[in-house]
C-alpha angles and dihedrals in degrees: 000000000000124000098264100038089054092044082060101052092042096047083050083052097045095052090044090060095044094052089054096059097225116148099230133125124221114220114195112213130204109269146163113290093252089055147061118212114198128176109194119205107215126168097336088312124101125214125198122200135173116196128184105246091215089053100039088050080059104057122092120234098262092053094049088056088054084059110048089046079065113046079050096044086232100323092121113043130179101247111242116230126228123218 
């Protein structure tokens, strides 16, 4: 993933994790160039993860935040609104 294209994904990411509240930390890794690798630091647990850039670019808001519920195991959850 070029550099742009990954700024992108890991700024959405970024802004994802601070609307949900969580306190939680994102650390990028060193990776290849067609991945991101995160490890997100959430409540004293750390949590790695290595996505595909092609594929992450590809997934809607609302199942990025699945995924993200999950590679947290629920440290990072998508804020519910109130009407």
């Amino acid at each position: 993933m070029n550099g742009d294209r990954a700024k992108e994904q890991l700024e959405r990411i970024r802004a994802m994790v601070k609307e949900s509240g969580a306190d939680c930390t994102i650390e990028v890794v060193r990776g290849e160039l067609d991945s991101v690798h995160l490890t997100f630091h959430c409540g004293g647990k750390r949590h790695s993860v290595a996505w595909v850039g092609a594929w992450l670019e590809t997934l809607t808001d609302d199942n990025l935040w699945r995924e993200l519920y999950r590679v947290t195991l629920g440290g990072v959850n998508k804020p519910t609104t109130r009407n």
